[in-house]
C-alpha positions in Angstrom: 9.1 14.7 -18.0 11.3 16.1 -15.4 14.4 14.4 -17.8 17.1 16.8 -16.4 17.1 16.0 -12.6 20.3 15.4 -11.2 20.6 13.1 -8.8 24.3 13.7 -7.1 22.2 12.9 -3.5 25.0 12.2 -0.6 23.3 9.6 1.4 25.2 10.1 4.6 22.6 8.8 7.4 21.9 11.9 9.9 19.2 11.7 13.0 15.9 12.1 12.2 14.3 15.3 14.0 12.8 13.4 16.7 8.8 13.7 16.4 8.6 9.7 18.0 10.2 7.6 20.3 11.8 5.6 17.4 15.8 6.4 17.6 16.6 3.9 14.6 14.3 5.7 12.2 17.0 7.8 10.1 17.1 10.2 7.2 19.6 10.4 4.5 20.7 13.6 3.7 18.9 15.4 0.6 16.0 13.2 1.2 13.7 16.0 1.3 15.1 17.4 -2.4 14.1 13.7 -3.7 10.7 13.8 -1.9 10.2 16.5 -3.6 11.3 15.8 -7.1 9.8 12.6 -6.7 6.2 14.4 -6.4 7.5 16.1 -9.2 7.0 13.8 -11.4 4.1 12.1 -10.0 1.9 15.3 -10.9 3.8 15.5 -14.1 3.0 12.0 -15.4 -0.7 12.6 -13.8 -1.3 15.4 -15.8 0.1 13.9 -18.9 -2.0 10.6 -18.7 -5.0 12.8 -18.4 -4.6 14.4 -21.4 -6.2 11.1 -23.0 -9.3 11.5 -20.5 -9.9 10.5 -16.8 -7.1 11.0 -14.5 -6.3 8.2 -12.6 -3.5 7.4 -9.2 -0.4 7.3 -10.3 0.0 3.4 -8.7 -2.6 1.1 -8.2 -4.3 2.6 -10.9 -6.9 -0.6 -11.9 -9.7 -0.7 -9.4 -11.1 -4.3 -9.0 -13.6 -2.8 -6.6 -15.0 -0.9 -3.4 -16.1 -3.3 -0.6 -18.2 -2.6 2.5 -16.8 -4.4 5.5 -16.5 -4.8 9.4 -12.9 -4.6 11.2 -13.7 -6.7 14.4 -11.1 -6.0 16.9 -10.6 -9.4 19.0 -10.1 -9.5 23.4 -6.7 -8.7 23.4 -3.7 -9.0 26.3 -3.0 -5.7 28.0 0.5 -5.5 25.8 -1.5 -5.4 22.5 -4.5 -3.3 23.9 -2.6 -0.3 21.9 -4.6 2.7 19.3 -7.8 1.5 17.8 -6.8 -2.1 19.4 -7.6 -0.9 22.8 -11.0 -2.1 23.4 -12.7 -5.0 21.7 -15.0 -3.4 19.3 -16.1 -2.8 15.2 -15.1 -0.5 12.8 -17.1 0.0 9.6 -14.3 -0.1 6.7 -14.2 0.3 3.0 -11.7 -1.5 1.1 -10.5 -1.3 -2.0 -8.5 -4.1 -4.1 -5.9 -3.1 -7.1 -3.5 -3.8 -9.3 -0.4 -2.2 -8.8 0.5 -0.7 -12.1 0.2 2.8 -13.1 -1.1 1.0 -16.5 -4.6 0.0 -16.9 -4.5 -3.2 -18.2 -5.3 -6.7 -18.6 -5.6 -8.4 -15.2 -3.5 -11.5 -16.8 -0.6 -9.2 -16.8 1.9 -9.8 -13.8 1.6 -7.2 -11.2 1.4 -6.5 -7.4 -2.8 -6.7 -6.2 -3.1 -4.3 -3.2 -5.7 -4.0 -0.4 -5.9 -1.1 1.5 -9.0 -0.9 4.2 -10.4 2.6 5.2 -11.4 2.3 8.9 -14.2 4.8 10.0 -14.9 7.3 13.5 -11.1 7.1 14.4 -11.4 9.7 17.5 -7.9 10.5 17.6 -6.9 10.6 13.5 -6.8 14.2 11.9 -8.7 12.5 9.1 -11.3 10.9 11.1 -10.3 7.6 8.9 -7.5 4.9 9.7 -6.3 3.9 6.4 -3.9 0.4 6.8 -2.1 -0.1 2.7 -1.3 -3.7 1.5 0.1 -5.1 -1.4 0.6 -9.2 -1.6 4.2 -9.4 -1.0 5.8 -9.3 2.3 8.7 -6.1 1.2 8.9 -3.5 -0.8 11.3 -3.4 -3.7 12.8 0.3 -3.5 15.2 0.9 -0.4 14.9 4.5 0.0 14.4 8.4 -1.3 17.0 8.5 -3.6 16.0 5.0 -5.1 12.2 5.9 -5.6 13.2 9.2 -7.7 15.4 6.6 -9.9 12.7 4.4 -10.1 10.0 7.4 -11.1 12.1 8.1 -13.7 12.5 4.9 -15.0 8.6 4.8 -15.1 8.5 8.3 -16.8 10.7 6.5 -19.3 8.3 3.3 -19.9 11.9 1.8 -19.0 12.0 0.0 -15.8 15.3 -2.0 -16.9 16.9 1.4 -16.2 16.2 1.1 -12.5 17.9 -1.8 -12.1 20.8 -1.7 -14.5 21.6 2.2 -14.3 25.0 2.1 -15.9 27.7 -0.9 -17.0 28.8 -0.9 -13.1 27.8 -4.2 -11.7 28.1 -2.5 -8.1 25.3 -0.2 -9.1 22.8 -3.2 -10.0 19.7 -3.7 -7.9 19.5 -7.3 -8.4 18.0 -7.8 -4.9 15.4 -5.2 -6.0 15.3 -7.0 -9.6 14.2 -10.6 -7.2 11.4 -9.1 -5.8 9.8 -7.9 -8.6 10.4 -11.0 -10.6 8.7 -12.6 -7.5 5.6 -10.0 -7.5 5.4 -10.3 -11.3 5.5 -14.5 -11.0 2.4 -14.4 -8.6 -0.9 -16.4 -9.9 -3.9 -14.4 -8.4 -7.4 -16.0 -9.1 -8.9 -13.4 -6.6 -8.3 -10.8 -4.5 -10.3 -12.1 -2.2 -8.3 -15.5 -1.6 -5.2 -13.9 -1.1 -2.6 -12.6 1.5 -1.4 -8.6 2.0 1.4 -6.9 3.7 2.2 -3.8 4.6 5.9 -4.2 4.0 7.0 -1.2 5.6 6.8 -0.7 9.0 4.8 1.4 11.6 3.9 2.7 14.9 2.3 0.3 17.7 2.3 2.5 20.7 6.0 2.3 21.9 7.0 -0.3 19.3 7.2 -0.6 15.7 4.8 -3.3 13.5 5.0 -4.7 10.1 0.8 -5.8 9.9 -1.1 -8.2 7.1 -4.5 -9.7 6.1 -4.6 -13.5 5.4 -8.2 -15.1 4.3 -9.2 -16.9 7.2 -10.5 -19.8 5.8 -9.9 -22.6 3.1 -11.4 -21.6 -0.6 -14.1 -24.7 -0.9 -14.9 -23.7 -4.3 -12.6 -23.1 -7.6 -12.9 -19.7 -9.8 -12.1 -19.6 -13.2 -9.0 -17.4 -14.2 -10.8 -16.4 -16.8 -8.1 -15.7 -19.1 -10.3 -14.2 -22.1 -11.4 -11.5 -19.7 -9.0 -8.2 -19.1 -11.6 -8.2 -15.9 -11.3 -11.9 -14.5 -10.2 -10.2 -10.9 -13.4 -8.2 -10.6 -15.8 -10.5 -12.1 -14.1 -13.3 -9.7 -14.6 -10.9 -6.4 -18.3 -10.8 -7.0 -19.0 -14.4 -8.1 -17.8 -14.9 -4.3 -19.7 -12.4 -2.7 -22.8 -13.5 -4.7 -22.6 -16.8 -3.1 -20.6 -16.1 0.7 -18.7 -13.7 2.8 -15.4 -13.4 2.7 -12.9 -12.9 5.5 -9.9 -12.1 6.3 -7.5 -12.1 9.5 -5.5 -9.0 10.2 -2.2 -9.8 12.4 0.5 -7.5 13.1 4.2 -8.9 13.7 5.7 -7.0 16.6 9.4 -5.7 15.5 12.1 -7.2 18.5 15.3 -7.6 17.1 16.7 -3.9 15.4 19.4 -5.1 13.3 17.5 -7.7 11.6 14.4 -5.8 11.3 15.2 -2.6 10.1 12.9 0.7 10.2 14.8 2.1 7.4 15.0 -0.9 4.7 11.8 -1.8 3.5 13.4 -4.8 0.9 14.0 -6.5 4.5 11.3 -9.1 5.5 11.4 -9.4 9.4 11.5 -13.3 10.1 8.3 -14.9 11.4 10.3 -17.7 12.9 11.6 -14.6 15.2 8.3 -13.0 15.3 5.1 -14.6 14.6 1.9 -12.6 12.9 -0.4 -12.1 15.8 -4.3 -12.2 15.2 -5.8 -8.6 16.8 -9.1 -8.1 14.1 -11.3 -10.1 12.3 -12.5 -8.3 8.8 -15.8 -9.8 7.4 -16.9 -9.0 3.8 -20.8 -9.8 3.5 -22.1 -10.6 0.5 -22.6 -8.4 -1.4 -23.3 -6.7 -5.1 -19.8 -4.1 -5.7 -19.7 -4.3 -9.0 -22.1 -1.5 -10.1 -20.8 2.1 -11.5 -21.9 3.8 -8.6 -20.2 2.1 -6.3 -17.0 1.9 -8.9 -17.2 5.6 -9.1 -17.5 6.2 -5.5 -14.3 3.7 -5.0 -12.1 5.7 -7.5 -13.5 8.5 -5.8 -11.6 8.0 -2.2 -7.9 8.6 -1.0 -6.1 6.3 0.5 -2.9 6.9 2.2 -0.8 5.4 4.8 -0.9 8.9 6.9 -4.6 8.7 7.3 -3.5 7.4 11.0 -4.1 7.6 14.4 -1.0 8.6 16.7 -0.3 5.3 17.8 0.0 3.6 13.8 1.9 6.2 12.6 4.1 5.1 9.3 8.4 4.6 10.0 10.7 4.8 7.7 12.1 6.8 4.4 9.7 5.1 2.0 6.8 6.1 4.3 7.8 9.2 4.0 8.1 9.4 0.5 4.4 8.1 0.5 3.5 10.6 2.3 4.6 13.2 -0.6 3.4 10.6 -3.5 -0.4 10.1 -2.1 -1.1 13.6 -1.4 0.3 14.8 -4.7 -1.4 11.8 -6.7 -4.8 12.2 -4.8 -5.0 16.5 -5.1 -3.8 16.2 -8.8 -6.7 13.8 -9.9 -9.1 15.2 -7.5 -8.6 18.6 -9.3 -8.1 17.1 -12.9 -11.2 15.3 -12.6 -13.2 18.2 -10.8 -13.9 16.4 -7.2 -13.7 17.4 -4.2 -11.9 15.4 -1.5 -13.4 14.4 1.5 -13.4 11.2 3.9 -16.3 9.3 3.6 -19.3 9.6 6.8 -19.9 6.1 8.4 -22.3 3.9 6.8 
């Protein structure tokens, strides 16, 4: 690992070279030098993991499973009619549910579960795709560029303690960071289908900036099992559902209106719902359905996801976006190659 990287980053805020309309979206100087030692070490801990066999993402590693879906966009007022919410209309998406962890391992392990949904024949996205990432907390727990190469390290170390105790100065604890993912790893999940996703970080709606999230739409009227004696219990969960039902879920975006106290730039910052409500703009349905087959597990570790698979209008704000933009590439051309596939969006189904 990259062990000797020196981190002596001046984090003195300077302008971002305007390519929006989003004055308040700063970068710190050096941030590009950590972007790209953070990638750095992305394809170097890649590449060693696949020495044992299959390469895998560097996050969000543990695929529960590849779901077909419809994003529904609801009548909206003119002020929300904005990107691919401009016209009431359906999308076919594929989304995929995860653990967090770069680990593979036992689902009874506390972690962050993520959803990220692949929209399909986005006119106006260089990808063709609108990809909208989700994990089931409502902020991120690394502030910014400099942060994320710490915490990369840590990782490359198997010695997350690191990151948030880096020497014997209390003023140089992340304890704030150290809450949230005491709160992530605290979470009970029974299914990925029965729970709530965030984005965390913010992005583009036209003129404004959003934070967005999916919430099931209706009240579980059955119990699942949490299956304890299975390293699988998400998975198996997921398809006992969609053997019997759909599943749904809401997708809302929370419209940013106050600067200070939501920041573009601070992703540990949740913006108040009490100041801004989630607003309903899609409906996702998830029909029954049978997921859990190799092919269709093959084909789900096959696809990239990435916040920058984006129209104009949902762009991704913010330092951490921009570091994602670095990570996802990297981790998605590294295993791509590793494991001797070629990358391409998938066609509409």
């Amino acid at each position: 690992m990259l062990k000797g990287l020196l981190l002596s980053l001046a984090l003195v805020p300077v302008p971002l070279i305007p390519t929006c309309a989003f004055s308040d979206e700063l970068v710190l100087e050096n941030e590009a030098l950590a972007i790209q030692q953070i990638s750095q070490l992305v394809e170097e801990s890649i590449r060693s993991d696949a020495k044992q066999g299959f390469a895998h993402r560097n996050a969000h590693a543990k695929t529960h499973g590849c779901v077909k879906a419809q994003f529904h966009v609801l009548p909206l007022p003119d002020e929300m009619r904005v990107g691919i919410f401009a016209q009431a209309r359906e999308y076919p998406v594929w989304i995929r549910y995860s653990n967090g962890s770069e680990k593979i391992q036992d689902d009874s392990v506390g972690d962050g579960r993520g959803m990220a949904i692949k929209l399909m024949d986005i006119e106006h996205s260089p990808s063709g795709t609108q990809d909208f990432v989700m994990f089931n907390h409502p902020v991120f727990f690394v502030r910014n560029a400099a942060d994320y190469v710490e915490f990369q390290k840590a990782l490359a170390e198997d010695s997350l303690i690191q990151f948030f105790f880096p020497d014997l100065d209390p003023r140089n604890f992340r304890l704030h960071e150290l809450k949230i993912v005491t709160m992530i790893q605290n979470k009970k999940i029974n299914n990925p289908l029965h729970t709530q996703y965030w984005s965390a970080t913010p992005y583009r709606f036209g003129d404004t900036a959003i934070k967005f999230s999916a919430r099931p739409c209706d009240k579980i009227t059955y119990s699942l099992s949490r299956g304890a004696q299975s390293p699988n219990f998400l998975r198996e969960n997921m398809q006992k559902h969609l053997d019997h039902e759909d599943a749904c879920f809401n997708f809302m975006v929370q419209l940013r209106k106050h600067s200070l106290e939501m920041p573009i730039e601070d992703p540990t910052v949740e913006w108040n719902e009490k100041d801004s409500p989630f607003i309903s703009v899609a409906k996702i349905i998830i029909p029954s359905q049978a997921f859990n087959t190799p092919e269709q597990l093959k084909f789900c570790e096959d696809l990239t996801f990435t916040p920058w698979h984006a129209a104009p209008d949902h762009q991704p704000l913010g330092g951490i976006n921009r570091v994602r933009k670095a990570v996802y590439e990297t981790s998605s051309r590294v295993r791509h190659e590793l494991n001797g596939i070629e990358r391409n969006e998938p066609a509409s189904f």
